[in-house]
C-alpha positions as CSV (number, residue, x, y, z in Angstrom):
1,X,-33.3,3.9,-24.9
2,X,-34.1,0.7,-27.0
3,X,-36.2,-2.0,-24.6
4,X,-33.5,-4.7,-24.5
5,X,-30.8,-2.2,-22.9
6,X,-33.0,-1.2,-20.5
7,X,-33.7,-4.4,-19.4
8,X,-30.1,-5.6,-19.4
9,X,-29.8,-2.6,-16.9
10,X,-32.5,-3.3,-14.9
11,X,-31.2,-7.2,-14.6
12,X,-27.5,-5.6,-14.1
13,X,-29.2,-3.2,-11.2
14,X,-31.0,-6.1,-9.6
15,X,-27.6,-8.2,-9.2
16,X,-25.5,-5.5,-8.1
17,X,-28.4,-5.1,-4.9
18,X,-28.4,-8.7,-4.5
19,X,-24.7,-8.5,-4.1
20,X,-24.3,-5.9,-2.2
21,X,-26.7,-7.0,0.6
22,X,-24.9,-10.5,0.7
23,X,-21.4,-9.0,0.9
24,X,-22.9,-6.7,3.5
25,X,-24.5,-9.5,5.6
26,X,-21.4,-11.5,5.1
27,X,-18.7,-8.8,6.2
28,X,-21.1,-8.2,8.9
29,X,-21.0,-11.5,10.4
30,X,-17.4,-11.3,10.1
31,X,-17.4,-8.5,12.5
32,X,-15.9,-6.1,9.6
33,X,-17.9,-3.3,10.5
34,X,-16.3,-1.2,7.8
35,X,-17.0,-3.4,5.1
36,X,-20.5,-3.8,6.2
37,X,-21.6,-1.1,6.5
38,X,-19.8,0.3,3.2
39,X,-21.4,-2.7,1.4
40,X,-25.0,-2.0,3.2
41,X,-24.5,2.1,1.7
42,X,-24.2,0.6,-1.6
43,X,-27.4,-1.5,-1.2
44,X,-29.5,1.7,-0.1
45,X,-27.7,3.3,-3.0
46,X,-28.6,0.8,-5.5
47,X,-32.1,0.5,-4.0
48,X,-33.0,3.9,-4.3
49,X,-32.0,4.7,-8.3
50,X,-34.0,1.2,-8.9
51,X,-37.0,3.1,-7.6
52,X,-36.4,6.3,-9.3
53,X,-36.3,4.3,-12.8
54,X,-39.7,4.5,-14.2
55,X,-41.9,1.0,-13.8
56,X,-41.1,-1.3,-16.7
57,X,-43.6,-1.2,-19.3
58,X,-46.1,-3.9,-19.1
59,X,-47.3,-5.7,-21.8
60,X,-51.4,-5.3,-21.7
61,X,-52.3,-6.5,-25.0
62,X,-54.1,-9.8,-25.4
């Protein structure tokens, strides 16, 4: 996969966690128990195939 689509997932990945741990937080102080915890499933969801993705390479040249 060339580097810059990879890294446009990666950044995509990242936001969609970020969002669904807000939404999740939010719905939950809303007492929407449904919401939040569907929106707290997607968090573990999306945390878990962010772990699974290999580490991003790292530039060691200097």
């Amino acid at each position: 996969m060339p580097p810059n689509l990879e890294q446009l997932g990666r950044v995509l990945l990242r936001g969609l966690r970020i969002g669904a741990s807000t939404i999740s937080i939010l719905e939950l102080l809303r007492s929407d128990w449904t919401g939040g915890i569907s929106a707290g499933v997607a968090w573990l969801v999306f945390l878990q195939v962010e772990r699974r993705l290999s580490p991003e390479p790292t530039d060691t040249q200097r």
